[in-house]
N, C-alpha and C positions, 0 to 999 in steps of 0.2 A: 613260845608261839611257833606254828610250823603252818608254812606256807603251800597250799597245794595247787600244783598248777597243771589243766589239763591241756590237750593239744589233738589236734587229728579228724574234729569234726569237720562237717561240709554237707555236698547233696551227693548222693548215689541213688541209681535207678535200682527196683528192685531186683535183687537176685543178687547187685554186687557189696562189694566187700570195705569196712575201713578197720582203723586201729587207732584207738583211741589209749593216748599215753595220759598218767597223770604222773607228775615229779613234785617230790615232798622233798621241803626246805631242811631237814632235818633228819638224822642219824636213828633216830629211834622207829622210823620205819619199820626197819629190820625186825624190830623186836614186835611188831604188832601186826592184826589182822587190818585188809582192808577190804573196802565194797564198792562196787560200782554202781549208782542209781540211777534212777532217769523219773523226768518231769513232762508230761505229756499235757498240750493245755486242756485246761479245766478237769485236771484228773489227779490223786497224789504221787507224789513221790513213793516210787516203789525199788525193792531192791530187787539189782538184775542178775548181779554176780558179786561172789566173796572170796578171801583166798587168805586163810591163817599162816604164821607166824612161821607154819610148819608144813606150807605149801597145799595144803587141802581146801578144794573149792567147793563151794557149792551156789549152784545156779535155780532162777527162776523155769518153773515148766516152762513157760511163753519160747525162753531163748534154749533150752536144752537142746545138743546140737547142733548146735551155730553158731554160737559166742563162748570163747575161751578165755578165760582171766590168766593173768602170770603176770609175776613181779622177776624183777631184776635189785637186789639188795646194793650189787656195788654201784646200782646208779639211783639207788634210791626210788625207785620207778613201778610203779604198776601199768600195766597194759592190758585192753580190752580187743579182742581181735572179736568182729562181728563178718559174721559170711552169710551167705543167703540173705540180706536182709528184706522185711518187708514191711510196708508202708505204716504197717501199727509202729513199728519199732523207729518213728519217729518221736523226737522228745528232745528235751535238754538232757543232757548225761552230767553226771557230778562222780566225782571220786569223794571219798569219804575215808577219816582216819578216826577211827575213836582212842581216845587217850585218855585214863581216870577218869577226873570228871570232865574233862573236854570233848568236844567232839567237835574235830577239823572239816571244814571242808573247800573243795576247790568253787572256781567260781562260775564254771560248768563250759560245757561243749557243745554247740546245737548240731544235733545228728537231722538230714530229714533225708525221707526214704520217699521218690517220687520220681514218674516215670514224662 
């Protein structure tokens, strides 16, 4: 079982910036890819940004630009740095681990973007 746990949400006006961490309970991080989501109401979960085993991301159009993913392996850590933000890009944020047939996830971050 691996525990994900994010941090860093709040309210910013638009234009500014947060970071959003998420800290997985478990070592095998390292060895896998992971993704950033977000849940906006009455809308799906979409994914925003990804970042493989081997450090290569890749982001939705919406945030290209703006939002940069990185992990930190000896803390076990992914992080979501959001800059410019604007008011669509509010939502619930989740970290996301997939693992075989598991698929982790945190228990989310509420981001809102409002002025």
């Amino acid at each position: 079982q691996v525990q994900l746990v994010e941090s860093g949400g709040g309210l910013v006006q638009p234009g500014g910036s947060l970071r959003l961490s998420c800290e997985a309970s478990s070592s095998i991080f390292r060895f896998n890819a992971l993704g950033w989501y977000r849940q906006a109401p009455g809308k799906e979960r979409e994914l925003v940004a990804s970042i493989s085993s081997g450090f290569v991301t890749k982001y939705a159009d919406s945030v290209k630009g703006r939002f940069t993913i990185s992990r930190d392996n000896a803390k076990n850590t992914v992080y979501l740095q959001m800059n410019s933000l604007k008011p669509e890009d509010t939502a619930v944020y989740y970290c996301n681990l997939p693992y075989g047939s598991a698929d982790y996830w945190g228990q989310g971050t509420q981001v809102t973007v409002s002025s």
